[in-house]
C-alpha positions in Angstrom: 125.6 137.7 135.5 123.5 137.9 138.4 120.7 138.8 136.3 120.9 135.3 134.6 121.4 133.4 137.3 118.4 134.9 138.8 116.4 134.2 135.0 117.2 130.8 135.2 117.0 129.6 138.7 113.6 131.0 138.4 113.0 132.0 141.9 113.9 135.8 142.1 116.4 134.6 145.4 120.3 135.7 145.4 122.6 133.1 144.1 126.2 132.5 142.9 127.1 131.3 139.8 128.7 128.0 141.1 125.5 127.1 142.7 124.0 127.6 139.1 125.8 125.0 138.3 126.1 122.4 141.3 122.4 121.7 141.8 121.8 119.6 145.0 125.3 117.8 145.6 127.6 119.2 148.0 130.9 121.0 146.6 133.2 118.6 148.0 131.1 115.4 146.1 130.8 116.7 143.5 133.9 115.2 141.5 133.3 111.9 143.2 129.8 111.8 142.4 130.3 112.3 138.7 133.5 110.2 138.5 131.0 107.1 140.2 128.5 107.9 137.4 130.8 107.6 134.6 131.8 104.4 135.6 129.0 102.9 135.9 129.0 102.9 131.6 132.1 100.3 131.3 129.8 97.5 133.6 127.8 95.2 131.6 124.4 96.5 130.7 122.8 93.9 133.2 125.0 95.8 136.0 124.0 99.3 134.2 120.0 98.0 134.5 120.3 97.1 138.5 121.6 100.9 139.1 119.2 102.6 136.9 117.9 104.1 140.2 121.4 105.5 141.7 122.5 106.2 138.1 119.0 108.4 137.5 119.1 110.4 140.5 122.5 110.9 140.2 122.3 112.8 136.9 119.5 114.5 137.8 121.1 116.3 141.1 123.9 117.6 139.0 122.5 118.2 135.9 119.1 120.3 136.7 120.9 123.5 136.5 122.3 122.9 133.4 119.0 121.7 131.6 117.2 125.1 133.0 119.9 127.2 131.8 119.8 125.0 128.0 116.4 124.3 127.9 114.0 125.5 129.7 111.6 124.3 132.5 110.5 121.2 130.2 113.0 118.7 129.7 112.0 117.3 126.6 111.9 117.3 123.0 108.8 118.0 120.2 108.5 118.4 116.2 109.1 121.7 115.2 107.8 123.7 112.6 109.0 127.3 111.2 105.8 129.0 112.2 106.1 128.0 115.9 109.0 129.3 118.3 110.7 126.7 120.4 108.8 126.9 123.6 105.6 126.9 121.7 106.4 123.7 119.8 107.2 122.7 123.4 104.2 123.8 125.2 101.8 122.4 122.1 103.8 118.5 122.7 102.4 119.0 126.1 98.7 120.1 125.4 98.1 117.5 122.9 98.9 115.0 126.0 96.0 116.9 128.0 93.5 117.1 125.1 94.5 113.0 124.1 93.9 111.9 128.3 90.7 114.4 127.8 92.0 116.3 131.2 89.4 118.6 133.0 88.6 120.6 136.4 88.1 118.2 139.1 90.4 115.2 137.5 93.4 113.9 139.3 96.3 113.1 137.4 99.6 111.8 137.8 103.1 112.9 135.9 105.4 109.8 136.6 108.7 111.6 136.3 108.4 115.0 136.6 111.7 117.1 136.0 111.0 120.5 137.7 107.7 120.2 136.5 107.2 122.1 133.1 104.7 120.0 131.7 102.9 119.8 134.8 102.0 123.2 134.9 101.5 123.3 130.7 99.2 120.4 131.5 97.2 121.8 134.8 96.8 125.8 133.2 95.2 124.2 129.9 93.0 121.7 131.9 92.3 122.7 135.3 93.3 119.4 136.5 95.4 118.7 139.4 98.3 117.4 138.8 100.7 115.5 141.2 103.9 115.1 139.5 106.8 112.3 141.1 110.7 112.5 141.0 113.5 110.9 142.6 115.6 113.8 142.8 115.4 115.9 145.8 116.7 119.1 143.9 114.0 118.8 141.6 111.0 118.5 144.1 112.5 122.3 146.0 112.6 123.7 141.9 108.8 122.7 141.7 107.3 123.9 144.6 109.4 127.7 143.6 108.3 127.6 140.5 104.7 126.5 141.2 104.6 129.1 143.9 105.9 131.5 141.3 103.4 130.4 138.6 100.6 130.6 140.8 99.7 127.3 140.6 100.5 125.4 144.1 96.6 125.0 144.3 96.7 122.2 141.1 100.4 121.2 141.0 101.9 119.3 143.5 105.2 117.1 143.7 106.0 114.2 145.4 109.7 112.9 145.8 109.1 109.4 145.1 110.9 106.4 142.7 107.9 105.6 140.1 108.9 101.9 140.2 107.3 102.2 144.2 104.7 104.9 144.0 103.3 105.7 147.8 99.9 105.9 146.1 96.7 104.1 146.7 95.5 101.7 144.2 92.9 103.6 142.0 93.9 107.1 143.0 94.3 108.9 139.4 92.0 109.6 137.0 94.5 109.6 134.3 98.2 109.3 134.0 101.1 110.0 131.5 104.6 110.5 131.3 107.4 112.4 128.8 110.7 110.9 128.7 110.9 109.7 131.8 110.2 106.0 132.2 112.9 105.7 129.5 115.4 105.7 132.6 114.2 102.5 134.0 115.7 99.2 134.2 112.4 97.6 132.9 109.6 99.9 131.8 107.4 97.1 133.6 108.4 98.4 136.7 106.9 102.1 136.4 104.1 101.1 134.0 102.7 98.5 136.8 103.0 101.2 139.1 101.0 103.9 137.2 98.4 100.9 136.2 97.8 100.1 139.8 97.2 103.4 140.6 94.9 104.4 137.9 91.2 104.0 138.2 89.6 101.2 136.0 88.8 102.8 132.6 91.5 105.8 133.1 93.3 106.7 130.5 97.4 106.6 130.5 99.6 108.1 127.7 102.7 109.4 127.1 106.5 109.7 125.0 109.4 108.1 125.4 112.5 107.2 124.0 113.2 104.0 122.2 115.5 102.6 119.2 113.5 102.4 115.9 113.7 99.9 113.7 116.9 101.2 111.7 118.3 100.5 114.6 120.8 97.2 113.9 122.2 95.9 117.0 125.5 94.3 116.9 126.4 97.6 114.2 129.8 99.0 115.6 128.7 102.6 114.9 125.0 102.1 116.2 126.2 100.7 119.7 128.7 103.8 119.7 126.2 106.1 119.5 123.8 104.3 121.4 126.2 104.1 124.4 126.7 107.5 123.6 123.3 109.4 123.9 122.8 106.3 127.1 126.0 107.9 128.9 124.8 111.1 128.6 121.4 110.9 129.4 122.1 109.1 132.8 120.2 106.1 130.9 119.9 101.9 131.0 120.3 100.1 127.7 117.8 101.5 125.5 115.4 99.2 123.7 113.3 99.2 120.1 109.9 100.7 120.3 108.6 97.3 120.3 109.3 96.3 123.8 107.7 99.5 125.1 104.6 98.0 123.2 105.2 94.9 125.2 105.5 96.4 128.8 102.2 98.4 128.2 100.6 95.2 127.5 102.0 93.0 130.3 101.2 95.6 133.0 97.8 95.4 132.1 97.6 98.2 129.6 95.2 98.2 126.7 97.0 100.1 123.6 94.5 101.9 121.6 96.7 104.0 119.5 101.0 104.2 119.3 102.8 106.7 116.9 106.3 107.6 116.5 106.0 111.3 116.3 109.9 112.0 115.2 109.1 113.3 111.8 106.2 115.4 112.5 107.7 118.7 112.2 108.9 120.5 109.4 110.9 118.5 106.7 114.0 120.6 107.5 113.1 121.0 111.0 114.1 117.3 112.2 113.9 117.1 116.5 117.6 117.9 116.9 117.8 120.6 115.3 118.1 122.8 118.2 121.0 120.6 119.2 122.6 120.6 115.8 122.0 124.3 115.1 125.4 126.3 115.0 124.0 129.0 116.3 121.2 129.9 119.1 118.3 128.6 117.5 115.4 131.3 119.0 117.1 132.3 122.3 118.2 128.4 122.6 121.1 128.2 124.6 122.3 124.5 123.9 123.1 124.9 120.6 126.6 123.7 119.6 127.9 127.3 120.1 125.6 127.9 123.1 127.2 124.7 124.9 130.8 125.1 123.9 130.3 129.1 125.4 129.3 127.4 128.5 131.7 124.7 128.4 134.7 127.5 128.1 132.6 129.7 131.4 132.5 126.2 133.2 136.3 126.1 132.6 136.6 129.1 133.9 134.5 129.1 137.1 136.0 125.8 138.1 139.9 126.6 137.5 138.7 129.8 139.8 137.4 127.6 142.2 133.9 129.0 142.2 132.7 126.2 140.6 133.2 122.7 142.6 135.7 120.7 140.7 133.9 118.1 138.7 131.3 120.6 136.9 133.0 120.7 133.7 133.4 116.9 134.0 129.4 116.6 133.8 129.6 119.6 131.6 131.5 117.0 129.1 129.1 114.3 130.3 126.3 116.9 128.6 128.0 118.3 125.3 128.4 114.0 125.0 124.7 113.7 124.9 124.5 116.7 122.4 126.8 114.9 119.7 125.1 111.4 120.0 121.5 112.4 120.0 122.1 114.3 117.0 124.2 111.4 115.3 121.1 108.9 116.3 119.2 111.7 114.8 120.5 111.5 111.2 121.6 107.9 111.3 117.5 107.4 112.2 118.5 105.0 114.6 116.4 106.7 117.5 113.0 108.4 118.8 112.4 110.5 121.7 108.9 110.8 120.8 107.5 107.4 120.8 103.8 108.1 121.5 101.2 106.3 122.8 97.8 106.2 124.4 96.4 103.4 126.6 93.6 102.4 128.9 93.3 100.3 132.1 90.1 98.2 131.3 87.2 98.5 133.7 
């Protein structure tokens, strides 16, 4: 086990295998802090927008661990194909970012909402470019600057513990900007998208994916606004909103769209998104398949009756396997995209 923990913490230093799973929050908040983040989803979704922030960095400080362990370094989705293994399809979502913002040596570039900084590093080791990536949680900003320093990569990558709705950024600092999935976790995507505008230099380029409802998508619909709430609960999310609105805040913040695309049905036919999600077995080494998650449901179980884990981990353990089940039902009801893409410019 020790020999896991050290494979997924990613930073060759002893650990136990309740800290793999507490990430920043003390042991003794731990059940309070998730018990305050599940109630935040019976407010009304005007309360649920005002604590987007709380609600974001919340999730983030407990769930980390867990994504490393699932997923991998990039917390994020791409189209697969049979002749790519998961990380690759993972890594080549990232470079086509890079090669679309035409990144180089010598550019500055900005990742509004970083994670622990996977793409950031995809992104600087195919470019050059130096990339400052920005997160609210303070867990995640220690995970970068270990793996960075691990990567070899402190000299382009650098992270900044920051909300992207207030960015502590001069105006025209970047030379481009995108983001993956993260702006998806505020209240209004004005907010961040005004913010990486400002900071951009007249002419830079901004692009990036994102989740939003698609068209199929028919609000009102009993099951819909189940399985909405459902993939919003467990991705520590505001109400979601159609792909249209995104379209909308880009514009109103200044943006000009040159080109959007909703990249969900890219991969292989019988490769949809969630299939690593929906797989009943380890898709590749994936560890969040359906079996992978209910194995580490049943070891969470464990660890916490034996007090090694802090009691509330298998709580946001649930919280997790709930976000499983409803992406993949908003999967095959269509309903949903977390790879709404898009590339615009701040004019000159």
């Amino acid at each position: 086990m020790t020999t896991q923990i050290e494979q997924v913490r990613g930073n060759g230093t002893p650990g136990t295998v309740g800290q793999m799973f507490q990430g920043a929050v003390q042991a003794d908040q731990v059940q309070s802090t998730v018990d305050n983040y599940e109630a935040k989803f019976t407010r009304s979704a005007e309360e649920r927008k005002a604590a987007a922030v709380e609600v974001a960095r919340d999730y983030y400080q407990l769930v980390t661990d867990f994504f490393e362990y699932g997923w991998g370094q990039s917390f994020h989705f791409a189209p697969l194909k049979r002749t790519e293994a998961f990380k690759e399809s993972i890594r080549l979502h990232e470079q086509k970012l890079a090669l679309k913002l035409g990144l180089k040596p010598g550019m500055r570039v900005l990742d509004a909402g970083c994670g622990v900084g996977g793409p950031m590093r995809a992104v600087a080791t195919i470019s050059g470019a130096k990339v400052t990536g920005v997160t609210i949680s303070p867990y995640q900003i220690q995970r970068i600057r270990l793996l960075n320093d691990k990567a070899g990569l402190s000299h382009l990558c650098e992270a900044v513990e920051a909300d992207f709705n207030k960015l502590p950024m001069a105006p025209n600092t970047f030379d481009a900007a995108y983001e993956i999935e993260a702006c998806c976790h505020a209240a209004d995507r004005r907010g961040p998208f005004k913010e990486i505008f400002r900071t951009l230099k007249p002419g830079a380029l901004f692009a990036g994916y994102d989740w939003v409802m698609t068209d199929r998508y028919v609000p009102g619909d009993a099951e819909h606004e189940r399985v909405k709430l459902g993939v919003e609960k467990g991705n520590g999310l505001p109400p979601m909103v159609k792909y249209q609105e995104l379209d909308a805040c880009l514009r109103d913040s200044g943006f000009e769209i040159l080109e959007t695309r909703d990249m969900r049905h890219d991969g292989d036919a019988d490769l949809p998104w969630y299939t690593p999600l929906d797989s009943g077995a380890s898709l590749q080494g994936f560890r969040n398949s359906r079996a992978g998650a209910f194995a580490t449901h049943q070891l969470v179980r464990v660890l916490e009756r034996a007090r090694i884990a802090p009691k509330g981990t298998l709580q946001m353990h649930g919280v997790l396997r709930l976000a499983q089940q409803a992406l993949v039902e908003a999967g095959k009801l269509d309903i949903f995209t977390p790879m709404y893409a898009w590339v615009a410019r701040k004019p000159k």
